[in-house]
N, C-alpha and C positions, 0 to 999 in steps of 0.2 A: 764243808764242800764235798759233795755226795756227786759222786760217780755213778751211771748205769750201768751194768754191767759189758755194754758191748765196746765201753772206753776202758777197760780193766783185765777182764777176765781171761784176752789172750793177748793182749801185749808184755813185749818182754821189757819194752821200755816206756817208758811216758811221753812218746810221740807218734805225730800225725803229719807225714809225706803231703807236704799241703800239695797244690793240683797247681802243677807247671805249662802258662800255655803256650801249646804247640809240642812241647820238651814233653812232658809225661805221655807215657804209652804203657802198654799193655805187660811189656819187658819189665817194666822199671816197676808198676805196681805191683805186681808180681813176687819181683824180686823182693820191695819192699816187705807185703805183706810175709812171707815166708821168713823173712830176717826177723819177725816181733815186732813191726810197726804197724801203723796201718797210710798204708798207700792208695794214693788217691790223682784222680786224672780229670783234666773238663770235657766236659758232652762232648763239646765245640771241640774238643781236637780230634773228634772221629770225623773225616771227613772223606767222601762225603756224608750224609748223614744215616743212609742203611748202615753203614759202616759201622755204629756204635751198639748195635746188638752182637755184631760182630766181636766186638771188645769184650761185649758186657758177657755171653757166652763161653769165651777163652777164660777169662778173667774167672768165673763162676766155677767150670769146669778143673783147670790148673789147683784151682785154692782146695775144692773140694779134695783133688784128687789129693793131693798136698795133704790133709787129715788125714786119710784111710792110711795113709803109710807113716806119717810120726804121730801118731796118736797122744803120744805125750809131749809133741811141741807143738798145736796147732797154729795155723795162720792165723793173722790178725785179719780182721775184716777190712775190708776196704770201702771205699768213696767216691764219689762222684758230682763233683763243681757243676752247677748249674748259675749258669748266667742269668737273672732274672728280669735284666733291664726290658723296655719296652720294644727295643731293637731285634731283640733275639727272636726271631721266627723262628726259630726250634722248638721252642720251652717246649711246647705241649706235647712233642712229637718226642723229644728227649724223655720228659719228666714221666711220659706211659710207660716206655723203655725200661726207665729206673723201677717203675710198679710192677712192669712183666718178670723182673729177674732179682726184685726185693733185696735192691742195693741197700746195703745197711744203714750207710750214713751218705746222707747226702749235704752238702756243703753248698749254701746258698750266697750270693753276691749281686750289688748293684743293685738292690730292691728289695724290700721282704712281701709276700703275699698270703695271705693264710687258707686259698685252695693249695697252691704247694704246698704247706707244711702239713696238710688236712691230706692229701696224698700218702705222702710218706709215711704220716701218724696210721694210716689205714692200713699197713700189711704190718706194721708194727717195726719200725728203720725210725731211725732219728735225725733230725735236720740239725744242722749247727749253720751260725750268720756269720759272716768277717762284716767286720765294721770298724771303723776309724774313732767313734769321739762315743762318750756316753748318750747322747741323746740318742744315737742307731742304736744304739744296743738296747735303748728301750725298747724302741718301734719293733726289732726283732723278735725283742721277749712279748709284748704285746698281740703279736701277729704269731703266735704261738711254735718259736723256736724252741727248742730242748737247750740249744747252748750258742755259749759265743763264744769266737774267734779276734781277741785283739788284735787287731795291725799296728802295730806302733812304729815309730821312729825308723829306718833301716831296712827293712822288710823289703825282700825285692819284689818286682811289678809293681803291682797297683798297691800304697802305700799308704799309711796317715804319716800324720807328722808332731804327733804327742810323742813325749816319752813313757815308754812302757810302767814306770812307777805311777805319775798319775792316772795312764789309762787305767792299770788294774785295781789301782786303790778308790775311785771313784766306780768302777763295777759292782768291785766287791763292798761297796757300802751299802748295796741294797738284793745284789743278785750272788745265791751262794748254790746253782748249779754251776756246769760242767762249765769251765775257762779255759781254753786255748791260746796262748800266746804268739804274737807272731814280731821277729823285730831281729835282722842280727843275729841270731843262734845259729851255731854253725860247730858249736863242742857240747863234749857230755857236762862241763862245767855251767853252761850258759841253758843249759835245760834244768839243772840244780837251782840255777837263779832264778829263774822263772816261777817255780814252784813256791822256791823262797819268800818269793813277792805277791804270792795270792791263787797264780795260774794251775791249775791241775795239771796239763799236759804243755810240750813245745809245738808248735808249730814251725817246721824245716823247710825249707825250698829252696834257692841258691847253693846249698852241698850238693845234693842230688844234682845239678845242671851237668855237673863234672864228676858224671860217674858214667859206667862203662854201659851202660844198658837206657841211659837218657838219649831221647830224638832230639841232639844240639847239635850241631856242626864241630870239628874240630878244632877249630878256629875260636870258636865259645867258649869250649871246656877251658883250652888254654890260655885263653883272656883271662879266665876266673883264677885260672891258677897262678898268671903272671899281675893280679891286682890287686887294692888291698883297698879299705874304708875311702879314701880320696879319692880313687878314681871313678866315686858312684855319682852320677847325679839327678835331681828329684826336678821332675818337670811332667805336667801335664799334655806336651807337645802331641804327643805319637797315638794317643787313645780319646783324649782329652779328659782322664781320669788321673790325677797326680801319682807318678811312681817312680823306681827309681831305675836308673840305666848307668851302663857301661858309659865312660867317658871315652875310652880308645874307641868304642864298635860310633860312637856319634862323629868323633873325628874322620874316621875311615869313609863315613858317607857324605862329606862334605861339609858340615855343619862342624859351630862353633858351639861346645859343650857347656863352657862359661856365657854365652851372650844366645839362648834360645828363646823363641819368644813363645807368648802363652797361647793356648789353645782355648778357642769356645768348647766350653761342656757341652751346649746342646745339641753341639754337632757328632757326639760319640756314637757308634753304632758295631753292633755285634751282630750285624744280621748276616746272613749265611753269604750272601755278594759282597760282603765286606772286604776292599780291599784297600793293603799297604800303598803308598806311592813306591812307586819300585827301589829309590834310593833307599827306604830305611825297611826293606826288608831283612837289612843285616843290623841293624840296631839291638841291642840285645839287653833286655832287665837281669838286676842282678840284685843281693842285696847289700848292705853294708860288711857282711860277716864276713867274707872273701880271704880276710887274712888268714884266718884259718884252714885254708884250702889248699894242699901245697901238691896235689899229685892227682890224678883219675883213678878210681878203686872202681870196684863194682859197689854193687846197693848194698849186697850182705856185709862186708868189707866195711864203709862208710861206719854200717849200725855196729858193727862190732865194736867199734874205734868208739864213737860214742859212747858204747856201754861200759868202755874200760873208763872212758874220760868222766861219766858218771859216778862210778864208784869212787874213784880215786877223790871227786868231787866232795862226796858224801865225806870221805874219811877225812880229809881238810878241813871242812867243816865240822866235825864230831871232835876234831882236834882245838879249832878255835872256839867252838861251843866249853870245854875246858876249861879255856882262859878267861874267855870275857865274860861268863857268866856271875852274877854277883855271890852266889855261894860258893863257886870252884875261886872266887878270886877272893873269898874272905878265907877259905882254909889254907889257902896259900900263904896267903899273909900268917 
C-alpha cells in the first residue's frame, strides 16, 4: 500500500479533514492544515460562486505563509470536494478555479469523469473518489482516480451502508493504492483501526462540526455534544442521497425521525438555485461517532487529542501484539 508523497510527506497524522457541507470554511481548513492534517472544504460552499477564488487565495496564501515561518513543521496540503453530479452547474467553473491555484487534492463525489480527473492530473494534484460499494470504486479507478475514499456504515452526510470490514477487504483484494476510510472515527484509536483493516489514512468529518472555527450554528455543535450512536438516523429524505442525520434537529422540524418517508433519487439536485424547503433548513448530518465528542476545542486542539489517542493506540496494541502472537505466546508458556 504505496502512498504519494503529497498523502505522507507533511502530515503529522494519518488523516483527511473530509469537506463538511455548508460547515467547512476557510478558518477550519486552515486550521486543520497547520495542525498536520490535511483540510479540506466543498466548492459549493463558497457562495456565491466568485466567492471561491476568494477561498482558494486565502487558503493558498495563509498555508504558504504558514511554511516561510515553521519551516520545520510545514502545512499539510489541503482539498477541495467537488460535486460531479449532473446538477452541479458549477463544475466547470469551480474545477478551472481548482487549476488556476493547483489545489492538491481534489476530492470528487456523485459521479466520476475522466476530463476531471485529466484536469487535476494536468498541473500535477491528485484526485481521490468517496464511494459507497466496490463496484464505484472501480468506475473510479477506471476513469482514472489516484485513490479512494470508503464511506462506510456511520459516516455522517451522504453515507453507504456496508461495514467498513467488508468495504476494505473487498478493495483491497484488487486495488493496493491510496485507501481512505470513512465511517464513525472520531478518536486516535479508531484511526489505528482503520489502518489495521487495510486503509492508509482516516477520513474525519462529524469531530470537526464541533469545533471552534467550523460554519455550524450553536445549537449544532451542542447537539453533537449532547448525542451519541442512537440518535443518528440514515434516510435518503433531505438530498435524495442516503445519509445520516441528527434525530433531535429532525424532531425539532416537525417530522418524525423513526417514520420518514423515502425520497426519489432522481430528483436530487446540487445546482446553484438549489434550495432547502425552509423547515429543514435546520436539519443537520452527523455521523455515528458522536460519542466521542464531549466538548468544542478548536481544530489544533481536536488533532492534538487524536495524536495522543493514536499513540496511546499504537502502544495498546504493541502491547496485545505480545500476547496473542503465536511465538510471544509459545515462550510464555
Amino acid at each position: 500500500m504505496s502512498l504519494p508523497p503529497i498523502l505522507k510527506d507533511k502530515l503529522r497524522l494519518p488523516i483527511v479533514g473530509s469537506p463538511l457541507f455548508i460547515i467547512s470554511n476557510p478558518d477550519l481548513v486552515i486550521a486543520q492544515c497547520k495542525a498536520g492534517i490535511v483540510g479540506s472544504f466543498p466548492a459549493l460552499n463558497a457562495r456565491p460562486a466568485e466567492q471561491l477564488e476568494q477561498w482558494l487565495q486565502r487558503i493558498t496564501d495563509e498555508l504558504a505563509e504558514h511554511d516561510r515561518r515553521h519551516p520545520d513543521r510545514p502545512a499539510a496540503p489541503f482539498a477541495v470536494n467537488q460535486i460531479v453530479h449532473k446538477s452541479n452547474d458549477r463544475l466547470e467553473h469551480d474545477l478551472a478555479l481548482c487549476v488556476k491555484y493547483r489545489v492538491p487534492i481534489v476530492i470528487t463525489s456523485l459521479g466520476a469523469r475522466v476530463e476531471v480527473n485529466d484536469a487535476v492530473h494536468g498541473y500535477g494534484g491528485i484526485v481521490l473518489h468517496d464511494i459507497i460499494n466496490d463496484t464505484f470504486a472501480h468506475k473510479a479507478i477506471d476513469k482514472g482516480a489516484d485513490g479512494l475514499i470508503a464511506v462506510a456504515a456511520g459516516a455522517g452526510g451522504h453515507a453507504g451502508g456496508l461495514s467498513p470490514f467488508a468495504l476494505v477487504q473487498e478493495i483491497r483484494a484488487w486495488f493496493d493504492g491510496p485507501l481512505l476510510l470513512s465511517g464513525a472515527i472520531a478518536t486516535g484509536r479508531s484511526v489505528l483501526a482503520a489502518q489495521a483493516i487495510g486503509a492508509d489514512l482516516a477520513y474525519i468529518g462529524s469531530a470537526f462540526i464541533a469545533t471552534k472555527e467550523a460554519r455550524a450554528d450553536e445549537a449544532y455543535k451542542r447537539m453533537i455534544v449532547e448525542s451519541s450512536a442512537e440518535d443518528i438516523v440514515y434516510t435518503n429524505l433531505f438530498t435524495g442521497v442516503l445519509g445520516n442525520y441528527l434525530k433531535p434537529s429532525i424532531r425539532n422540524a416537525g417530522l418524525d425521525p423513526d417514520n420518514l418517508p423515502v425520497s426519489d433519487p432522481s430528483k436530487m439536485n446540487f445546482g446553484s438555485e438549489r434550495e432547502k424547503p425552509k423547515a429543514w433548513k435546520t436539519i443537520w448530518g452527523c455521523g455515528q461517532g458522536i460519542g466521542a465528542v464531549h466538548d468544542v476545542p478548536g481544530a489544533a486542539e481536536l488533532v492534538e487529542r487524536l495524536g495522543r489517542e493514536y499513540e496511546a493506540a499504537w502502544e495498546s496494541m504493541n502491547a496485545l501484539r505480545g500476547a496473542w502472537l503465536p511465538g510471544a505466546r509459545q515462550r510464555a508458556a
